[in-house]
C-alpha positions as CSV (number, residue, x, y, z in Angstrom):
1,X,-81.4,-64.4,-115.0
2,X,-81.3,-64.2,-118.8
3,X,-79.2,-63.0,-121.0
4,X,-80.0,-60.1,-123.4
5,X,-80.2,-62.3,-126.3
6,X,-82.2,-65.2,-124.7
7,X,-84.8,-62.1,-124.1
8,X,-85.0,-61.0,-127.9
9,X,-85.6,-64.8,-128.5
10,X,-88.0,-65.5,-126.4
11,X,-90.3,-62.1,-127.2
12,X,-89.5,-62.4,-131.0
13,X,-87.5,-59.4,-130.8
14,X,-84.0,-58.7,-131.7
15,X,-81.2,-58.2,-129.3
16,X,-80.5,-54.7,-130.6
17,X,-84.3,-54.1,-129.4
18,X,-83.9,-55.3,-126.2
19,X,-80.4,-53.4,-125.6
20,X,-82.4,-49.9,-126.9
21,X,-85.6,-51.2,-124.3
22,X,-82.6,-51.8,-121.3
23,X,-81.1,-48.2,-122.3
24,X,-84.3,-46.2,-122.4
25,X,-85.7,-47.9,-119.2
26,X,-82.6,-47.0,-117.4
27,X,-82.8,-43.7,-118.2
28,X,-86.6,-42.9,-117.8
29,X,-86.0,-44.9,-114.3
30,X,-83.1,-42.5,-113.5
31,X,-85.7,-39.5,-114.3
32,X,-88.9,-40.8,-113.1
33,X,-87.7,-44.1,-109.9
34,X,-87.7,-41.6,-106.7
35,X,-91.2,-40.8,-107.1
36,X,-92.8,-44.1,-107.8
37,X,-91.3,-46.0,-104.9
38,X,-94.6,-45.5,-102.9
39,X,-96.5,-47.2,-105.1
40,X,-94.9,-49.6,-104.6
41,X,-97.0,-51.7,-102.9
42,X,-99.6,-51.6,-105.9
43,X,-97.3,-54.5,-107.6
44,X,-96.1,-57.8,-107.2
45,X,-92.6,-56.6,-107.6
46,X,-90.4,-54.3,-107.8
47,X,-89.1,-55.2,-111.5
48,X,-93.1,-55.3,-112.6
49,X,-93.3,-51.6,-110.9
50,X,-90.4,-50.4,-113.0
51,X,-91.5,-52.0,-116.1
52,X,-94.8,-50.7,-115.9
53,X,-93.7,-47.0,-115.0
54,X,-91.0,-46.8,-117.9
55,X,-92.9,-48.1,-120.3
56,X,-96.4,-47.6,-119.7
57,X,-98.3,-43.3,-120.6
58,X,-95.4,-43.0,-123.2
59,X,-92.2,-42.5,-120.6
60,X,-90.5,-43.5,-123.0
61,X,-91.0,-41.1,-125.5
62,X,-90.7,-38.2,-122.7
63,X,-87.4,-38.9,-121.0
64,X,-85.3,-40.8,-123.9
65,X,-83.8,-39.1,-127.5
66,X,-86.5,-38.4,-129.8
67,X,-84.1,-40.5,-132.1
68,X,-85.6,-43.8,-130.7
69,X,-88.6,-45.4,-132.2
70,X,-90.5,-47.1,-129.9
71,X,-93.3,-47.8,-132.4
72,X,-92.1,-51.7,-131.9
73,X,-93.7,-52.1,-128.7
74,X,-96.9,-51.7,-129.8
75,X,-96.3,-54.9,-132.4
76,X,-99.2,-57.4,-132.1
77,X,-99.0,-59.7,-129.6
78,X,-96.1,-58.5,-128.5
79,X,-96.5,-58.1,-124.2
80,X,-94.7,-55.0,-123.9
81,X,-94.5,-55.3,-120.3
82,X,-93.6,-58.3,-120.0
83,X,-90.5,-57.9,-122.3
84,X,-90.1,-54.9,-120.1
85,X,-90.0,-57.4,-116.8
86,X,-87.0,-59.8,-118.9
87,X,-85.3,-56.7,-120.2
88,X,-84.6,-54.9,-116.8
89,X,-83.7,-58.1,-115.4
90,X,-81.3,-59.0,-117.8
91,X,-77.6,-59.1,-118.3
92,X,-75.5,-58.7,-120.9
């Protein structure tokens, strides 16, 4: 498993980035995690499932402060899921 840090290198990102991605996935999976479990079986795993539900149809935006910008994961070239896969499997 990596760590935060080894994340933000890895995407090009910075750890700060990643800590705000691991925050606001956390959250929208606190709001939004009991209703998706039965789709379950429409991904490879569960960690893909949660990346693409929190961060995928602007989540996000809807169940995090409308203080965070998430404007940078829609940088060029940037896999957002992916980064979302790393981030909720990483520690600190």
């Amino acid at each position: 498993m990596a760590t935060i840090q080894e994340v933000a290198e890895k995407f090009n990102v910075t750890a700060d980035q990643v800590k705000q991605l691991k925050s606001g996935m956390e959250t929208t999976w606190d709001q939004i995690g009991y209703d998706c479990y039965e789709f379950l079986d429409s991904f490879g795993s569960e960690t893909e499932m949660i990346a693409e539900m929190t961060i995928d149809a602007s989540r996000l935006e809807t169940h995090t402060s409308p203080n965070n910008d998430w404007k940078w994961l829609d940088r060029k070239g940037l896999n957002a899921i992916a980064l979302g896969e790393a981030t909720w499997d990483a520690r600190y």
